[in-house]
C-alpha positions in Angstrom: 10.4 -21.2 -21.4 9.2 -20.4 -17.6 7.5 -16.9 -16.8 8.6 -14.9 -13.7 7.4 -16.3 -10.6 7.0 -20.0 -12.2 9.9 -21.2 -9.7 9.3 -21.2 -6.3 12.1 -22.2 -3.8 11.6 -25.3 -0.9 10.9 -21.8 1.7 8.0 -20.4 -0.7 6.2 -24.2 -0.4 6.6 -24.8 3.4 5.1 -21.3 3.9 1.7 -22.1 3.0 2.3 -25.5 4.6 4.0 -24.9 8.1 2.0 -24.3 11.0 2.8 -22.2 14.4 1.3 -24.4 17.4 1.0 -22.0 20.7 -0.5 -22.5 24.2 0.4 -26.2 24.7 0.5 -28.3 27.5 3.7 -29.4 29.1 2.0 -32.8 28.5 1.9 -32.5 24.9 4.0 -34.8 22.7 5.3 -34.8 19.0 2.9 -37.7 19.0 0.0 -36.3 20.2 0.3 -33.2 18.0 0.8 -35.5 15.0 -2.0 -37.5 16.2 -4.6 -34.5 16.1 -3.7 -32.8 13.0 -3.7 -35.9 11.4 -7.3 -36.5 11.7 -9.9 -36.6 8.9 -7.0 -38.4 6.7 -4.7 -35.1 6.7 -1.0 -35.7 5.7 1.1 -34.5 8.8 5.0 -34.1 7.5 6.8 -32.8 10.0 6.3 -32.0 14.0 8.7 -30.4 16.1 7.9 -28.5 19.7 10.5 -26.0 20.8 12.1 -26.7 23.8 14.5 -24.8 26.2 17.9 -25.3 25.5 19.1 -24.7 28.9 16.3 -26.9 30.8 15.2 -29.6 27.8 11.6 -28.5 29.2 9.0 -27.5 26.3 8.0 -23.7 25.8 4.9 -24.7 25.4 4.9 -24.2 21.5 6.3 -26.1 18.4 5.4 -26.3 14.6 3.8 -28.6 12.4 4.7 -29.0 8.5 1.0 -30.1 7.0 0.9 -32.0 3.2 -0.4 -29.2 1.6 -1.4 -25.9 2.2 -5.1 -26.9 1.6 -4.5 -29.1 4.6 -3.0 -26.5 6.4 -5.9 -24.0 5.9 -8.3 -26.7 7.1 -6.3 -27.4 10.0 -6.3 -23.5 10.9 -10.2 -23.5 10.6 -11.0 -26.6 12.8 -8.6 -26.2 15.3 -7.8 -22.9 16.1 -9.0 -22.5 19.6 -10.0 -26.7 20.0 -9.0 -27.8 23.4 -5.9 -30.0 23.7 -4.3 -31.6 26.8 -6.6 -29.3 28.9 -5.2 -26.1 27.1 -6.9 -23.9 24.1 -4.6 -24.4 21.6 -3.8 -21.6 18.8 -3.1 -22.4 15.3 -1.8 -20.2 12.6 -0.2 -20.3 9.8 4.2 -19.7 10.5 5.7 -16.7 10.0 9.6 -16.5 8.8 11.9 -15.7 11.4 12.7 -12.2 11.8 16.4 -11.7 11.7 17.7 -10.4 15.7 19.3 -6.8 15.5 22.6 -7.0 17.0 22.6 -3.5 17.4 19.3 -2.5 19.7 20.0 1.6 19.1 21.4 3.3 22.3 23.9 4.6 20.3 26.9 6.1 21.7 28.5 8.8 19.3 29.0 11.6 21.7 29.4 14.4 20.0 28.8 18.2 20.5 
């Protein structure tokens, strides 16, 4: 038999593990961010940088998917503020996605 909270989903894991990446370079590659935060033997699963849809150009942030969250933590801690491709780099841990309001108040109605 498994106690409450014994099964986590594939979101619950990649929280402790998945990474926020901000203030990067234009310069900065996929590879060059897998290349840092792999150092020291650390498992790097996943790297993506967020480009603009419109322009293909980076926004200058992405996310990284570490092997554990033990990694991840240690990765936080060493380079949280470390200089990369002449840009302080800031490392945190992701935060789910807020959903987008459709409805951004204002509202209408009237009324006497």
């Amino acid at each position: 038999m498994v106690g409450p909270g014994a099964l986590t989903t594939e979101k619950d894991n990649l929280m402790g593990t998945r990474l926020f990446v901000g203030n990067l370079s234009w310069d900065t590659t996929d590879q060059t961010l897998r290349e840092t935060f792999s150092e020291d033997g650390r498992t790097v699963k996943d790297v993506h940088i967020v480009s603009d849809r419109e322009t293909g150009k980076p926004r200058g942030f992405g996310f990284i998917e570490m092997g554990t969250a033990e990694e991840a933590q240690a990765v936080i801690e060493s380079l949280d503020g470390a200089m990369l491709d002449g840009r302080n780099i800031k490392v945190s841990e992701a935060q789910e996605r807020q959903p987008r309001g459709g409805n951004r108040g204002g509202g209408g109605g009237g009324g006497w």
